[in-house]
C-alpha positions, 0 to 999 in steps of 0.5 A: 184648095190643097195649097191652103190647107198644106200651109195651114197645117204648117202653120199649125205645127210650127205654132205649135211647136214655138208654145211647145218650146216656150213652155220648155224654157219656162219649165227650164227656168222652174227648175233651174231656181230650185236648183239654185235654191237647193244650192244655196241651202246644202252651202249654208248648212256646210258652212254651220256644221264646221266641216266643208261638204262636197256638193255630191255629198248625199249622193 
């Protein structure tokens, strides 16, 4: 009896941690757009103000 719920209780943690660990890389994926997004606008913007902004540059 304490074999099957020490191996059900494995399974829940890994399961677990494998949605976890999707959600994260969804997440990732999220965040990683709108960097890309927000990229492209500060290059857009460098190129119609005539001088060449550095990527920092609003830092």
């Amino acid at each position: 009896m304490g074999v099957i719920l020490l191996v059900l209780l494995l399974a829940l943690v890994l399961g677990g941690l494998g949605f976890a660990a999707h959600v994260l890389w969804i997440i990732a994926a999220i965040v990683f757009l709108a960097w890309l997004v927000g990229f492209g606008i500060s290059r857009g913007e460098a190129a119609g103000s005539g001088g060449r902004r550095r990527w920092y540059g609003r830092w």
